[in-house]
DRENROZA-409904 format. One record per atom (N, C-alpha, C): residue number from 1; residue in one letter; atom name; y, x, z. Coordinates in steps of 0.02 Angstrom, whole numbers, plus 50000, padded with zeros to 5 digits. Layout:
BEGIN
<NUM, A, CA, <Y, X, Z>>
...
//
This chain:
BEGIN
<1, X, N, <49638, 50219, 50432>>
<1, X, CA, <49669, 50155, 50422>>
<1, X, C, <49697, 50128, 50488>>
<2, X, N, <49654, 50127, 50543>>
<2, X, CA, <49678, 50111, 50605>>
<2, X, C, <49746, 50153, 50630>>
<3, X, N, <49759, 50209, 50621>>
<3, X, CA, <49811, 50239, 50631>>
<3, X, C, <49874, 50234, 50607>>
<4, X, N, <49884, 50187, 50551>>
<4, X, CA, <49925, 50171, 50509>>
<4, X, C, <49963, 50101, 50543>>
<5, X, N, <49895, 50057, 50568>>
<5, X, CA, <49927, 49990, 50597>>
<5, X, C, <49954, 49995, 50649>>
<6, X, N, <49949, 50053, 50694>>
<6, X, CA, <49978, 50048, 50750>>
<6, X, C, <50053, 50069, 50742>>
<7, X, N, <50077, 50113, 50700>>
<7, X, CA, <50166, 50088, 50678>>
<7, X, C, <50171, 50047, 50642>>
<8, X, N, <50162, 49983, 50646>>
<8, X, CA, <50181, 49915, 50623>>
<8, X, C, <50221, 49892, 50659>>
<9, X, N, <50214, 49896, 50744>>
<9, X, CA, <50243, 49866, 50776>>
<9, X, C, <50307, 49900, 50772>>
<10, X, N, <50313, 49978, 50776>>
<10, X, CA, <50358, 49988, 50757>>
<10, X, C, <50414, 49994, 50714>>
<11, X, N, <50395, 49972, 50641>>
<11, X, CA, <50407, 49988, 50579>>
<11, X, C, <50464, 49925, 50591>>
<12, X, N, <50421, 49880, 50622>>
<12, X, CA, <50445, 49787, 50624>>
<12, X, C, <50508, 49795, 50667>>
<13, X, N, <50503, 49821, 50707>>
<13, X, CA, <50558, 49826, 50782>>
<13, X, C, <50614, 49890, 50730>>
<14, X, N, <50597, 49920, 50679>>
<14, X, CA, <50656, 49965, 50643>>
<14, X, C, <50681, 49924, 50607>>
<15, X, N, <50627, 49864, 50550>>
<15, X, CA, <50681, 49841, 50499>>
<15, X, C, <50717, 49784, 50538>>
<16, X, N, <50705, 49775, 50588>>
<16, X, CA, <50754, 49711, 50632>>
<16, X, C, <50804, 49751, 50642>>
<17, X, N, <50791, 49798, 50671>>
<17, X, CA, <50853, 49829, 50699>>
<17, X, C, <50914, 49862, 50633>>
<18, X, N, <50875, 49874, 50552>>
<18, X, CA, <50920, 49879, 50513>>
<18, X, C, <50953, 49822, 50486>>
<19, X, N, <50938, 49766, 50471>>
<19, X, CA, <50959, 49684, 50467>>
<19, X, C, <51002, 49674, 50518>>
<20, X, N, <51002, 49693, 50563>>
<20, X, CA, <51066, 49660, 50621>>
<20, X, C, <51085, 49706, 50609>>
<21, X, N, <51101, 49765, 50591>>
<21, X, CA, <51162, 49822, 50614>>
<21, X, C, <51177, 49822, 50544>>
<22, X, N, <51155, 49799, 50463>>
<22, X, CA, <51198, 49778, 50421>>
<22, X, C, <51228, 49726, 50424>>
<23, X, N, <51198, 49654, 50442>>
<23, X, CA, <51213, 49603, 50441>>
<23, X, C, <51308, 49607, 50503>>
<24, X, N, <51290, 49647, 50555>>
<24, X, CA, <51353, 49658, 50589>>
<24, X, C, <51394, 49695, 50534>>
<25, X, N, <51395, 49762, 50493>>
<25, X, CA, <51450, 49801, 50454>>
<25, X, C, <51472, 49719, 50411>>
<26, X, N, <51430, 49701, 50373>>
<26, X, CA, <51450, 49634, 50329>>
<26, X, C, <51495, 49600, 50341>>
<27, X, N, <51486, 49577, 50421>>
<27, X, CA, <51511, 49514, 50453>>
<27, X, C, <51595, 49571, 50458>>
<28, X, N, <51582, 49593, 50472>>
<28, X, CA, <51642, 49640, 50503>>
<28, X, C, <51701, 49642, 50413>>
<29, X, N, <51649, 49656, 50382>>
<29, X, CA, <51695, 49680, 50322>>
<29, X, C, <51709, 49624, 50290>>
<30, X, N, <51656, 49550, 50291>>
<30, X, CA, <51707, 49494, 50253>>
<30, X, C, <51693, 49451, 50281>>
<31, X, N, <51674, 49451, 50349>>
<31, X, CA, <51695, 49382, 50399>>
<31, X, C, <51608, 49356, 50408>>
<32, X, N, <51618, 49325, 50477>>
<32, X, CA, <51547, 49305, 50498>>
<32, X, C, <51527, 49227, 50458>>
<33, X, N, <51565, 49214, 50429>>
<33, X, CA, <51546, 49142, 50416>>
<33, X, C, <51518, 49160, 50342>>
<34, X, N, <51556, 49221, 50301>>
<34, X, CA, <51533, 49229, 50240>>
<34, X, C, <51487, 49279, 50237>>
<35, X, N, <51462, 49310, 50286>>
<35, X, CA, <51406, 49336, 50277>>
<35, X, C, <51350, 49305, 50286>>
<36, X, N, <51323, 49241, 50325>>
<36, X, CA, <51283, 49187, 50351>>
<36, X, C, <51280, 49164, 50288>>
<37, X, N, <51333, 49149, 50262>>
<37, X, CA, <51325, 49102, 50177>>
<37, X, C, <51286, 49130, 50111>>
<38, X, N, <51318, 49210, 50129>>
<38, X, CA, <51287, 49266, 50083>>
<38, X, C, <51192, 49261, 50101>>
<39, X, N, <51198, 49270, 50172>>
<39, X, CA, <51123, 49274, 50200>>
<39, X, C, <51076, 49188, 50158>>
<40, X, N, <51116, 49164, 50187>>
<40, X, CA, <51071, 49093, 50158>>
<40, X, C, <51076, 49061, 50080>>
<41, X, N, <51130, 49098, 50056>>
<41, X, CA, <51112, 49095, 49972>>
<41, X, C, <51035, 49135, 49936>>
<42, X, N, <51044, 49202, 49968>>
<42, X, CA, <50996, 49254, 49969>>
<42, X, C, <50942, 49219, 49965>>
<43, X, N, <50924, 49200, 50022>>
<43, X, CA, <50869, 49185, 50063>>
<43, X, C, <50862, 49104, 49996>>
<44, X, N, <50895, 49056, 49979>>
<44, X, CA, <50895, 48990, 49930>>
<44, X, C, <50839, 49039, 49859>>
<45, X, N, <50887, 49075, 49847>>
<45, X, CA, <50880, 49085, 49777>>
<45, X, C, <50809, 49122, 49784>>
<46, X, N, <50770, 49169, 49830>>
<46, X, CA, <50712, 49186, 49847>>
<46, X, C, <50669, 49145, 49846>>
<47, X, N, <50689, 49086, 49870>>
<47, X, CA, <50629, 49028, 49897>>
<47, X, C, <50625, 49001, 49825>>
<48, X, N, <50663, 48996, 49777>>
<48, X, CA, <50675, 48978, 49699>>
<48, X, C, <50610, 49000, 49670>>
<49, X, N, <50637, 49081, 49672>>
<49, X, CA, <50600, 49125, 49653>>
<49, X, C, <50533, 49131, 49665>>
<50, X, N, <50503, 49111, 49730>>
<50, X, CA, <50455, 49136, 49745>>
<50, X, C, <50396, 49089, 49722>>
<51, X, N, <50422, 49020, 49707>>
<51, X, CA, <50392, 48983, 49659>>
<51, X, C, <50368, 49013, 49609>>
<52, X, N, <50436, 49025, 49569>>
<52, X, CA, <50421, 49031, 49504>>
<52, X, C, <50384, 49107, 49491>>
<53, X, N, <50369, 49151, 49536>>
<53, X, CA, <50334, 49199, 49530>>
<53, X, C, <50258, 49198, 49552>>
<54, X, N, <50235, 49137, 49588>>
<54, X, CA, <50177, 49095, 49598>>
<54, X, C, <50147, 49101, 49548>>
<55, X, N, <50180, 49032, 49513>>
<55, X, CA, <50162, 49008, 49435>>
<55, X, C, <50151, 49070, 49385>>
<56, X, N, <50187, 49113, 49381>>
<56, X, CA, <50193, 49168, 49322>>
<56, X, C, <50135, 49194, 49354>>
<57, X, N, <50109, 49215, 49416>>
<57, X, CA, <50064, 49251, 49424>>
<57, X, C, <49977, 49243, 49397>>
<58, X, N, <50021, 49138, 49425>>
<58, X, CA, <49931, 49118, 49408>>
<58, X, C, <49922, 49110, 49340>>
<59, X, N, <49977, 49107, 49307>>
<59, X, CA, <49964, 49099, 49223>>
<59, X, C, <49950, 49153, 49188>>
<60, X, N, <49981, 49218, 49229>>
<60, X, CA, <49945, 49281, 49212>>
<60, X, C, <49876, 49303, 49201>>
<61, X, N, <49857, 49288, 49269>>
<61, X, CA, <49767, 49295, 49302>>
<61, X, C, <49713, 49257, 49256>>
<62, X, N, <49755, 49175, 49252>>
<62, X, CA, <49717, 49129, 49205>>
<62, X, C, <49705, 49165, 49140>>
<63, X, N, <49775, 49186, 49092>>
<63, X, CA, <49761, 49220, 49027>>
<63, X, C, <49712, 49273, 49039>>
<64, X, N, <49716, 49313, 49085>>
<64, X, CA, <49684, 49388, 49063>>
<64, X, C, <49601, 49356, 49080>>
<65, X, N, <49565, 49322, 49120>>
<65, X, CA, <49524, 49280, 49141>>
<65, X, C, <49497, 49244, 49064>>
<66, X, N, <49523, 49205, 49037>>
<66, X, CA, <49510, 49160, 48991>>
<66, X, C, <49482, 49222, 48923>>
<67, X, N, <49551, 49263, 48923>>
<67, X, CA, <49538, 49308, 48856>>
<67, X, C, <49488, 49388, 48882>>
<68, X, N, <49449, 49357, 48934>>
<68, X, CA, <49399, 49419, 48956>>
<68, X, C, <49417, 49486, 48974>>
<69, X, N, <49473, 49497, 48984>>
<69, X, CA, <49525, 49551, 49007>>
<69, X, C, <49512, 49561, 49086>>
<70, X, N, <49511, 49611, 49110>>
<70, X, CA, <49511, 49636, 49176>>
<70, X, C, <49570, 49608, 49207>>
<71, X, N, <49579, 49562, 49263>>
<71, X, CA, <49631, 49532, 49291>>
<71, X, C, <49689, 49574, 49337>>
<72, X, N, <49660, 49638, 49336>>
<72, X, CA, <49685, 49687, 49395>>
<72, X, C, <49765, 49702, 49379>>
<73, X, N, <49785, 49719, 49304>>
<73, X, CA, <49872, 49728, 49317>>
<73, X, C, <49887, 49652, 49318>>
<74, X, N, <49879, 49628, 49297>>
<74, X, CA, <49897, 49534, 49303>>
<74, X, C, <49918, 49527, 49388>>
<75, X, N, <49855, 49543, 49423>>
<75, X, CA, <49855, 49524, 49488>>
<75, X, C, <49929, 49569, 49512>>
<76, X, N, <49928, 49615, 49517>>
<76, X, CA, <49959, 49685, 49533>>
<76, X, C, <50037, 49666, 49519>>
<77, X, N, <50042, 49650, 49460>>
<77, X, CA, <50104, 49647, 49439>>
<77, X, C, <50133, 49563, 49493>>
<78, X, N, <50089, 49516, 49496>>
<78, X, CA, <50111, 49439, 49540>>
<78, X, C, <50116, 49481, 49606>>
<79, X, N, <50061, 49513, 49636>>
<79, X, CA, <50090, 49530, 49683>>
<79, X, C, <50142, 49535, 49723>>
<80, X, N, <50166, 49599, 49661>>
<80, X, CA, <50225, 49629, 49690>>
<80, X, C, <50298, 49572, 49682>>
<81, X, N, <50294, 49525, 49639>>
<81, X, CA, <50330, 49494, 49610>>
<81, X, C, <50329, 49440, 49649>>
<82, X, N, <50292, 49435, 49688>>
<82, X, CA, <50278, 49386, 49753>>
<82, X, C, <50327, 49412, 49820>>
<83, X, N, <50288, 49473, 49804>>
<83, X, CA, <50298, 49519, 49843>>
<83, X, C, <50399, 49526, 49890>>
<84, X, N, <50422, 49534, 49808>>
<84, X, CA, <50498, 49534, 49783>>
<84, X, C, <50532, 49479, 49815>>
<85, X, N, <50505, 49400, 49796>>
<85, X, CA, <50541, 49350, 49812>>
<85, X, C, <50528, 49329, 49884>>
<86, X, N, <50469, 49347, 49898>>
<86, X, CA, <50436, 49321, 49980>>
<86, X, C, <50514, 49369, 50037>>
<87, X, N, <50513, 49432, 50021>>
<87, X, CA, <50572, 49472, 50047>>
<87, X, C, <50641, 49435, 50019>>
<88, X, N, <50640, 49405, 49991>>
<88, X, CA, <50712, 49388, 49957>>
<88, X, C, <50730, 49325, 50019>>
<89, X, N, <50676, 49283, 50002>>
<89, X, CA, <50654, 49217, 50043>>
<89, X, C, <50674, 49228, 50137>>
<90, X, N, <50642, 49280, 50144>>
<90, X, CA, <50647, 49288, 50220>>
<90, X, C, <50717, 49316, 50222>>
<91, X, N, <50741, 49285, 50279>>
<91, X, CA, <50834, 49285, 50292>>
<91, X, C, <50834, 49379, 50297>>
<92, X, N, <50920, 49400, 50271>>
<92, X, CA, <50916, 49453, 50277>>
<92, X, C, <50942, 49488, 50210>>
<93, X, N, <50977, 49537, 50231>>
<93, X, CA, <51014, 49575, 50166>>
<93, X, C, <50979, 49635, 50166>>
<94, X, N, <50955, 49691, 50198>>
<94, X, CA, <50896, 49734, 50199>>
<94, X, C, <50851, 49706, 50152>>
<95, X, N, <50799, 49660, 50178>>
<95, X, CA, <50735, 49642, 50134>>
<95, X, C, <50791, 49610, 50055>>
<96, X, N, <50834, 49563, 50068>>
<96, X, CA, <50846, 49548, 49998>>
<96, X, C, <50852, 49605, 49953>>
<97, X, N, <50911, 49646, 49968>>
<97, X, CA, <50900, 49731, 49919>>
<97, X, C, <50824, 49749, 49912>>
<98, X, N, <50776, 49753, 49962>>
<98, X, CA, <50715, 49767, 49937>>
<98, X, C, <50679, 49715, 49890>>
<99, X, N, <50699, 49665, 49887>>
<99, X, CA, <50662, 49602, 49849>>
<99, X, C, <50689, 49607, 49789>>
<100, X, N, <50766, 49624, 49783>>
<100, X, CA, <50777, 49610, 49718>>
<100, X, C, <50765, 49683, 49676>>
<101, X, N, <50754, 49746, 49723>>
<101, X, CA, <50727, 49801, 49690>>
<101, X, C, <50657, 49782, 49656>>
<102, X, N, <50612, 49746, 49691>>
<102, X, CA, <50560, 49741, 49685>>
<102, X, C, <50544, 49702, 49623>>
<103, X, N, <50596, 49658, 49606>>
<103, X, CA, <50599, 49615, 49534>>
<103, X, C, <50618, 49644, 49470>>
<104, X, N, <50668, 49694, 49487>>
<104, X, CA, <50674, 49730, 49420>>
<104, X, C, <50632, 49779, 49391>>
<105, X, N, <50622, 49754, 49308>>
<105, X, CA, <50540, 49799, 49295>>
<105, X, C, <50524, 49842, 49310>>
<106, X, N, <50567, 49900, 49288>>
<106, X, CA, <50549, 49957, 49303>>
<106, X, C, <50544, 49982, 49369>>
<107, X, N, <50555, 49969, 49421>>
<107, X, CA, <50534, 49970, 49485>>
<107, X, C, <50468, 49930, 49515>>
<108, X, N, <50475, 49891, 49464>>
<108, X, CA, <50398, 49823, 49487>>
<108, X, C, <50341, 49860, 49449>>
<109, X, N, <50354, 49890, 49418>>
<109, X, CA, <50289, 49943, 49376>>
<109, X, C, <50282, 49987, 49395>>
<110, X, N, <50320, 50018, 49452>>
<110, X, CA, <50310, 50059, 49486>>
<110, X, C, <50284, 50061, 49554>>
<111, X, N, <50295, 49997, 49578>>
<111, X, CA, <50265, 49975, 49630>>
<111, X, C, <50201, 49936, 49608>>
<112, X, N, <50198, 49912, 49555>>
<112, X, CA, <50136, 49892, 49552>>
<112, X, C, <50081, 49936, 49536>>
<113, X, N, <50102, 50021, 49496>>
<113, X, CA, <50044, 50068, 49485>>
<113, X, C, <50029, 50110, 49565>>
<114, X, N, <50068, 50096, 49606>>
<114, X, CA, <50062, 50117, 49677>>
<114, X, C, <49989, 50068, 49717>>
<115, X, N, <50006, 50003, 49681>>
<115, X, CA, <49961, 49944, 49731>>
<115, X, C, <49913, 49976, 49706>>
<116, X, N, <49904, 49967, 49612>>
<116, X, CA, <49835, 49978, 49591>>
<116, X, C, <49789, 50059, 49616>>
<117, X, N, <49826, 50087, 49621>>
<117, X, CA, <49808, 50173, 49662>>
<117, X, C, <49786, 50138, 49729>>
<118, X, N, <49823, 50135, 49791>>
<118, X, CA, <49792, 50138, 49829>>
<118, X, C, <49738, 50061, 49834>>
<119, X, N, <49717, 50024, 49787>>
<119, X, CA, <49674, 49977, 49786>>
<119, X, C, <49611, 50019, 49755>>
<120, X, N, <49629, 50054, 49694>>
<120, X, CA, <49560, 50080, 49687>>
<120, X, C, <49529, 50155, 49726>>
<121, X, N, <49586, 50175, 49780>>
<121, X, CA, <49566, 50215, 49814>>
<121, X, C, <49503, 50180, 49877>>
<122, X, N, <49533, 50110, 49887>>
<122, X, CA, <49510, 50062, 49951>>
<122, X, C, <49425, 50037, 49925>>
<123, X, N, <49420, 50026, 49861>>
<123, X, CA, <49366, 49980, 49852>>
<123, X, C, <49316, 50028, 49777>>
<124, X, N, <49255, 50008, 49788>>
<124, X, CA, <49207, 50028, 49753>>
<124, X, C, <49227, 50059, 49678>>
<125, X, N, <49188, 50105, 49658>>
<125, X, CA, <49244, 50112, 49571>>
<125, X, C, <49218, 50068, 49514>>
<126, X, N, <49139, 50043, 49541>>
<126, X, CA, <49125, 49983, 49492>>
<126, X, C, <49181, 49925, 49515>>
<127, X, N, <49189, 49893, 49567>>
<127, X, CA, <49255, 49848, 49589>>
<127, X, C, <49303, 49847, 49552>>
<128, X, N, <49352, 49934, 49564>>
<128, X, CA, <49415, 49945, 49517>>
<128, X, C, <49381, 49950, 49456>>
<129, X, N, <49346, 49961, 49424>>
<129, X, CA, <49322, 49953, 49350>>
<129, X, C, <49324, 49880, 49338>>
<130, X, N, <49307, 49839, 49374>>
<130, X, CA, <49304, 49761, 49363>>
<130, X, C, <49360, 49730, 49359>>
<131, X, N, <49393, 49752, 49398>>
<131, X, CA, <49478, 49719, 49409>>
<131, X, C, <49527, 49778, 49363>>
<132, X, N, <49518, 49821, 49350>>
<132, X, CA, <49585, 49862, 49312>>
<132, X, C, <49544, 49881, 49252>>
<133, X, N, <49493, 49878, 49242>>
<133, X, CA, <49469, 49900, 49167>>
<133, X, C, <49440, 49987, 49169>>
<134, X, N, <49409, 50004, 49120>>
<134, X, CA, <49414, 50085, 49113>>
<134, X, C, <49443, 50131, 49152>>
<135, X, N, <49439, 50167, 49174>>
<135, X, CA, <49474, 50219, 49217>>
<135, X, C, <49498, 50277, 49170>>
<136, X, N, <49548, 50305, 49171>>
<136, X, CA, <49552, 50372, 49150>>
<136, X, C, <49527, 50420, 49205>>
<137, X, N, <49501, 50444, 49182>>
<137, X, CA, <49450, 50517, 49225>>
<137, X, C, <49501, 50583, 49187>>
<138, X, N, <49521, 50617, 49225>>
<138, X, CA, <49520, 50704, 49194>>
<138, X, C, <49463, 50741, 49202>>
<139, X, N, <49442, 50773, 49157>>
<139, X, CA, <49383, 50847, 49167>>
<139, X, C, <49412, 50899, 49142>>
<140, X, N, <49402, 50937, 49185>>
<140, X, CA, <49390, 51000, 49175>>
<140, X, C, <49352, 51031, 49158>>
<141, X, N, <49340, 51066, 49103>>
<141, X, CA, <49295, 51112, 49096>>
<141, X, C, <49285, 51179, 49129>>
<142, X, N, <49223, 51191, 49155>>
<142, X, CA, <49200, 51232, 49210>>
<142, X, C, <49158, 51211, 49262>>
<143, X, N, <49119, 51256, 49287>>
<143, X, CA, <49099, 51225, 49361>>
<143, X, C, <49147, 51207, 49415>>
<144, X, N, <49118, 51177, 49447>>
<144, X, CA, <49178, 51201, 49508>>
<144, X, C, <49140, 51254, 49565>>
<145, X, N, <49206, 51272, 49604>>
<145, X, CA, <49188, 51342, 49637>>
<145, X, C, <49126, 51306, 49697>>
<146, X, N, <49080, 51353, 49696>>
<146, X, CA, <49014, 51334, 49743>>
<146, X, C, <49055, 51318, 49813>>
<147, X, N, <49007, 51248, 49850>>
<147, X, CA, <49047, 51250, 49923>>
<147, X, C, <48988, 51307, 49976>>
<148, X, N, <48950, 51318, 49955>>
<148, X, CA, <48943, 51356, 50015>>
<148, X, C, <48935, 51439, 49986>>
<149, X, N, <48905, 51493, 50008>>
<149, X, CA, <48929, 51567, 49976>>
<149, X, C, <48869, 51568, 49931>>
<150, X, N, <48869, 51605, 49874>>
<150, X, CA, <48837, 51637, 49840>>
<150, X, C, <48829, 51585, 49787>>
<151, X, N, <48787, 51620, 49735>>
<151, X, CA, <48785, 51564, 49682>>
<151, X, C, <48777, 51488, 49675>>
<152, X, N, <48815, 51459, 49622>>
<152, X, CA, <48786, 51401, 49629>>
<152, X, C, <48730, 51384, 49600>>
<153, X, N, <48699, 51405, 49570>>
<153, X, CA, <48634, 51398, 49542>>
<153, X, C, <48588, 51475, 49555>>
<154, X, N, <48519, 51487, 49590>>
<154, X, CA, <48496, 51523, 49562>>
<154, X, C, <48507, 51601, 49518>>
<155, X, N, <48529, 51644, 49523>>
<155, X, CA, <48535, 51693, 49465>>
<155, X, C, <48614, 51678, 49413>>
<156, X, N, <48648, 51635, 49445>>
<156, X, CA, <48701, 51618, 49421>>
<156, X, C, <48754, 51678, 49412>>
<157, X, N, <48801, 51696, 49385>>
<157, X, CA, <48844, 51753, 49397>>
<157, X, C, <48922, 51699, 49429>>
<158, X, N, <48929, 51711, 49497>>
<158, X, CA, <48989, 51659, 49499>>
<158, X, C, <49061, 51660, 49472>>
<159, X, N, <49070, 51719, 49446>>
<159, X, CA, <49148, 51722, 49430>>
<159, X, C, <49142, 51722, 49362>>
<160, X, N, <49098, 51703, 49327>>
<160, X, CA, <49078, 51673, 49260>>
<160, X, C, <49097, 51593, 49268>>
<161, X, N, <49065, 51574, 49340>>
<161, X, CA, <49072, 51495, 49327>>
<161, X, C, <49147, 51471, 49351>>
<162, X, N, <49175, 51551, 49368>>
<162, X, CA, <49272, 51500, 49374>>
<162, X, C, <49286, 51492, 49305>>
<163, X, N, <49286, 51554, 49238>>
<163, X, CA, <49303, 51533, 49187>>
<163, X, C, <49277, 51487, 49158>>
<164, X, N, <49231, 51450, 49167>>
<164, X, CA, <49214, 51399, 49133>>
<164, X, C, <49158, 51374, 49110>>
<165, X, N, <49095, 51430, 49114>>
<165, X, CA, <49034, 51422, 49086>>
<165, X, C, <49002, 51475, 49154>>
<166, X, N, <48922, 51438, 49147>>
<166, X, CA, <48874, 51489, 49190>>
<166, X, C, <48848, 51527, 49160>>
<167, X, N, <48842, 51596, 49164>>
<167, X, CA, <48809, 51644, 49128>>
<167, X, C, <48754, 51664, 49162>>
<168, X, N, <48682, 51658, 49162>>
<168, X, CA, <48604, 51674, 49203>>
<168, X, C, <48574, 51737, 49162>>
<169, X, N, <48569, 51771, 49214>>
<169, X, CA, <48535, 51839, 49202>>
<169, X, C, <48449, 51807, 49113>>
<170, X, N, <48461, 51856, 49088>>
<170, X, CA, <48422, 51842, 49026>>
<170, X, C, <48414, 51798, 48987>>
<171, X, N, <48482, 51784, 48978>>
<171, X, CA, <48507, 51734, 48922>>
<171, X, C, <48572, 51785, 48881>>
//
């Protein structure tokens, strides 16, 4: 985790540097006064937004809360939808394309099954059981291959237990 925060600083010093070097092609292609206007409409209609994606969030959380429902896509989905307008909000034609990607569903359900992954990767699985509900589990049937050499059990035959079952001498 620590290794991750330390390109922040950099990540921050790249998307500045992509915001001014669009915000210059813009200015260039329909004038500096109408790209500033473009920027601060953007940035109006975000701050709109970011209200009204507040409210939808907490009325979300409240329903799933009230009707005993696990709050976790509720949350997940305001998030990102927070998420969307907060980028819209902050000046900038970079983050706005990312904000308004971030609003349209099918991208917001995609970013929101990303949050819920790496959230229940982060926290306890009774936690993500509390906040997202049931888990889907896959099984496989079979052992799995022993981690250290030789059988995994005792008298085991091991290349019995890749196909799928243990087979023990006198059975």
């Amino acid at each position: 985790m620590r290794r991750t925060w330390r390109f922040v600083p950099l990540g921050l010093l790249a998307g500045l540097a992509a915001e001014v070097a669009v915000f210059v092609l813009v200015g260039e292609a329909i004038g500096f006064a109408s790209a500033v206007l473009v920027v601060f409409a953007v940035s109006l209609v975000g701050l709109l937004l970011l209200r009204r994606e507040g409210m939808r969030a907490w009325r979300g959380f409240r329903a799933s809360v009230e009707s005993h429902q696990p709050p976790g896509r509720q949350l997940t989905d305001g998030l990102v939808g927070l998420a969307g307008a907060l980028l819209l909000a902050v000046p900038g034609l970079v983050s706005g394309v990312v904000g308004v990607a971030l609003l349209v569903p099918p991208l917001r359900r995609l970013a929101g099954a990303g949050v819920q992954r790496a959230t229940e990767r982060r926290v306890s699985s009774m936690v993500a059981g509390d906040l997202f509900g049931p888990r889907r589990v896959r099984v496989y049937r079979g052992a799995t291959p022993p981690t250290e050499p030789g059988p995994s059990r005792p008298g085991a035959d091991p290349a019995a237990a890749i196909e799928g079952e243990i087979v023990e001498p006198g059975r």
